[in-house]
Residue frames relative to the residue before (quaternion, step in Angstrom):
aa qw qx qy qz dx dy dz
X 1.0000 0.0000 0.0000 0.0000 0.00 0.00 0.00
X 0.3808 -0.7829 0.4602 0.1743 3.57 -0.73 1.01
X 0.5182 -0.7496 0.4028 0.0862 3.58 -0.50 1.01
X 0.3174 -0.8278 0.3524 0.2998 3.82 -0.26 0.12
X 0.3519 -0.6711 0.4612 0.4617 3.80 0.22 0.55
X 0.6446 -0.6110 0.3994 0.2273 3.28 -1.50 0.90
X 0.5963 0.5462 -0.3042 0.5036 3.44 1.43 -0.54
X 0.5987 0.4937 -0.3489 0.5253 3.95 1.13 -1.01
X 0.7372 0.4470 -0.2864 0.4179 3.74 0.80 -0.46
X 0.5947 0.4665 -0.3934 0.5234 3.49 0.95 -0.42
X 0.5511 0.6125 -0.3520 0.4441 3.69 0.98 -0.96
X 0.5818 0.5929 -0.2305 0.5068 3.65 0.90 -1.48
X 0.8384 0.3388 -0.1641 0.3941 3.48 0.09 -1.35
X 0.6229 0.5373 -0.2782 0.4958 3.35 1.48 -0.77
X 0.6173 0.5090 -0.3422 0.4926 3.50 1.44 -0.69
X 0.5385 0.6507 -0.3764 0.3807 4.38 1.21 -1.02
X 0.6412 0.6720 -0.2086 0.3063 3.04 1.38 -1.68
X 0.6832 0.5537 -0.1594 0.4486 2.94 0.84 -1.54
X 0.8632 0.3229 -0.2398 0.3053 3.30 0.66 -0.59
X 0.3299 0.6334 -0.3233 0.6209 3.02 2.02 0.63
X 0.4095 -0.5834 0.6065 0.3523 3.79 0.85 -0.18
X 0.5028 0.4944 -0.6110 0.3598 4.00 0.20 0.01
X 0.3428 -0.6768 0.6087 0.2322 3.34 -1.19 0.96
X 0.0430 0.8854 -0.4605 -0.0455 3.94 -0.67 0.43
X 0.1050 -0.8364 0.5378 0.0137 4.20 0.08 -0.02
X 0.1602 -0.7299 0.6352 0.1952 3.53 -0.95 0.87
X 0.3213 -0.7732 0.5452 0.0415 3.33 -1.04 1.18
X 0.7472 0.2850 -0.1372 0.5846 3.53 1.35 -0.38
X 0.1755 0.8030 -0.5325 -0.2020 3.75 -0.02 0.36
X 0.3170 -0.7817 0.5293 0.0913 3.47 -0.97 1.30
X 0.8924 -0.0073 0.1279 0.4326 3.69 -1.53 -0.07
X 0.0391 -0.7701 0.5253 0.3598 3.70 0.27 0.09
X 0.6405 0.3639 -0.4595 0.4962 3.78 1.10 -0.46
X 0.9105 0.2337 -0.0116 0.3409 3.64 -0.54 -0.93
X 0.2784 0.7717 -0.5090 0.2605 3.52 1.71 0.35
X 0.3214 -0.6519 0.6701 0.1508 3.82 -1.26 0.31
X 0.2844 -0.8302 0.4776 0.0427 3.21 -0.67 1.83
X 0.0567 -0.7851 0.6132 0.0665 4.03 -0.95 0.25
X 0.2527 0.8857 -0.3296 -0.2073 3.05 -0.74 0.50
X 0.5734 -0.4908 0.4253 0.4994 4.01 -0.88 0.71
X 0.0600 0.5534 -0.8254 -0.0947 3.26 -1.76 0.31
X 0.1258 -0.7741 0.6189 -0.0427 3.48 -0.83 1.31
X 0.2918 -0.7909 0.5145 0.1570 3.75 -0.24 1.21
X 0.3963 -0.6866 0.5181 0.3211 3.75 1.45 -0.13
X 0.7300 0.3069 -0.4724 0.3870 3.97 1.04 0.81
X 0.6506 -0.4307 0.1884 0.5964 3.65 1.05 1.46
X 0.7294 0.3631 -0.4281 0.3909 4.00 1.03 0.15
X 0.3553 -0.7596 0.5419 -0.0552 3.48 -1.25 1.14
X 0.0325 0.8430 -0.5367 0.0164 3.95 -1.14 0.22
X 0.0631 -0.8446 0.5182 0.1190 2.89 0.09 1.00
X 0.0650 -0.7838 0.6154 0.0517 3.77 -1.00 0.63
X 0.1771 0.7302 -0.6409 -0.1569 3.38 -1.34 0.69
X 0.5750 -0.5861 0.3740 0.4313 3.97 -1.12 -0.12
X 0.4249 -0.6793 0.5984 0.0005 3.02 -1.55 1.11
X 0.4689 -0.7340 0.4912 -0.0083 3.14 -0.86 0.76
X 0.0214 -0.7905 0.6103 -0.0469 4.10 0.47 0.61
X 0.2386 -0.7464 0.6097 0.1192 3.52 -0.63 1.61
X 0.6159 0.4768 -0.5230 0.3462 3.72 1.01 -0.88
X 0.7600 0.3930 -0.2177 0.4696 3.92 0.49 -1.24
X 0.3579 -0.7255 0.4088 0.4224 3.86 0.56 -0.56
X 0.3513 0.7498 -0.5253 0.1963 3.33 1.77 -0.03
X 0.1971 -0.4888 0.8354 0.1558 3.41 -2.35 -0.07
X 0.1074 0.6426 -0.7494 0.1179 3.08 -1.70 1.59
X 0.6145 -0.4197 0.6218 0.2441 3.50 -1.76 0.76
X 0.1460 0.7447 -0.5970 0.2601 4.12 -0.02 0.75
X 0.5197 -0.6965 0.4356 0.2347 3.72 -0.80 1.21
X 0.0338 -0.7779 0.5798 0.2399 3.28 -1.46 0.58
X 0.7903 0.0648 -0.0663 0.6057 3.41 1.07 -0.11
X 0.2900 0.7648 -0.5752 -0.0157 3.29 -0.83 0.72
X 0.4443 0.5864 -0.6191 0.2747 3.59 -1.26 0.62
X 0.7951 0.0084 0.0095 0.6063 3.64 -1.66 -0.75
X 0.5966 -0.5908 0.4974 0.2182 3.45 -1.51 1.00
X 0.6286 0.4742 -0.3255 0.5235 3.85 1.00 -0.92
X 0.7085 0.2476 -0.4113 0.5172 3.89 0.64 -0.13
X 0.7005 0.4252 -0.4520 0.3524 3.58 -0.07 0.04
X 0.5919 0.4111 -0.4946 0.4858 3.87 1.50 0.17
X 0.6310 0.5164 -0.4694 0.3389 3.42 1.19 -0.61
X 0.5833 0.5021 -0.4395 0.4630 3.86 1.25 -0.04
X 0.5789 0.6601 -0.3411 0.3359 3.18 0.58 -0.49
X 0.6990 0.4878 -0.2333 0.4681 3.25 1.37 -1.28
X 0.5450 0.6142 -0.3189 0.4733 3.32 1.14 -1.02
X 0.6093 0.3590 -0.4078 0.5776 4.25 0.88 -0.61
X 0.7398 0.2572 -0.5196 0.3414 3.43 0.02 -0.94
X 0.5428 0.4243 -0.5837 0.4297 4.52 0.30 -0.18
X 0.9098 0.0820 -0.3245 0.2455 3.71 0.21 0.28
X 0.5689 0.2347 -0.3877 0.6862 2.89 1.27 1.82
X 0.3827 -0.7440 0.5476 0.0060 3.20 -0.56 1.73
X 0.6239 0.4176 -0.2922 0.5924 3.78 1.46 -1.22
X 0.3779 0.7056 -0.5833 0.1381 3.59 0.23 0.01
X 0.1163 0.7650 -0.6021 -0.1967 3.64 -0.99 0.12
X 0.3203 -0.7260 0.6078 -0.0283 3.48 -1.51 0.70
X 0.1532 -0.7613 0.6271 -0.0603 2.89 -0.26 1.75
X 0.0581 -0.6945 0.7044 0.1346 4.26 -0.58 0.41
X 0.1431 0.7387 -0.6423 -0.1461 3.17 -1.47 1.02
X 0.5085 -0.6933 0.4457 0.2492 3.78 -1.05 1.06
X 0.0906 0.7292 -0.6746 0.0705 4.06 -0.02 0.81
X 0.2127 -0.6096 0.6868 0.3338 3.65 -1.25 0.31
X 0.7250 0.5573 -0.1910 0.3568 3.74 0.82 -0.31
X 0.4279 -0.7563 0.3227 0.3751 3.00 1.89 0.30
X 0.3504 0.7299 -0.5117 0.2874 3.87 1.16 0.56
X 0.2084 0.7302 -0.6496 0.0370 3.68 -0.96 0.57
X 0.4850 -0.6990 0.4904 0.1889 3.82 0.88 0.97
X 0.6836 0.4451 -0.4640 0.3454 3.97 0.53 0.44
X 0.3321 0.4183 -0.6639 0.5234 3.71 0.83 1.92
X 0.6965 0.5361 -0.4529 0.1499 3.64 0.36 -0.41
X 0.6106 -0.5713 0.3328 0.4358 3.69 -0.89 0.52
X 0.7574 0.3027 -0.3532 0.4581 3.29 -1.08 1.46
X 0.7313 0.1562 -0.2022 0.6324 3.77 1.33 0.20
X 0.5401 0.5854 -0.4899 0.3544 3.77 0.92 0.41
């Protein structure tokens, strides 16, 4: 089964956004083939989440599963800490006051 390059998928997701009105901006561009994606959801009141997808060896599932979330200045200071141990990382921040980032919907969960 062919895979999607990490760049055709940020492009995808960056393109869903947009048409939701969710403003969004990659801040990191990683690997374009094989980069690992994260993204910021920034509610625009100093709180932040960062989420990337996980990988469940027992089921084979992939889910969107928090890595940091509270006061905006600790979830970039995680953030930085993934990208020093993943150079391909990319980081996509989107800004929702509603806490929307569109990655339950079918085709990016």
């Amino acid at each position: 089964m062919a895979r999607l390059t990490a760049s055709f998928w940020v492009q995808a997701y960056l393109t869903r956004l947009r048409l939701a009105d969710i403003p969004a901006f990659v801040t990191s561009h990683g690997d374009d083939t094989a980069g690992a994606v994260l993204v910021k959801l920034n509610t625009l009141d100093r709180q932040a989440e960062a989420l990337h997808r996980s990988y469940d060896l027992m089921s084979g599932a992939r889910s969107w599963i928090t890595l940091a979330k509270g006061d905006e200045n600790d979830v970039d200071a995680a953030i930085a800490k993934q990208r020093g141990f993943d150079p391909d990382l990319w980081v996509i921040e989107v800004e929702d006051r509603h806490g929307r980032h569109l990655l339950d919907e079918p085709g990016l969960d």
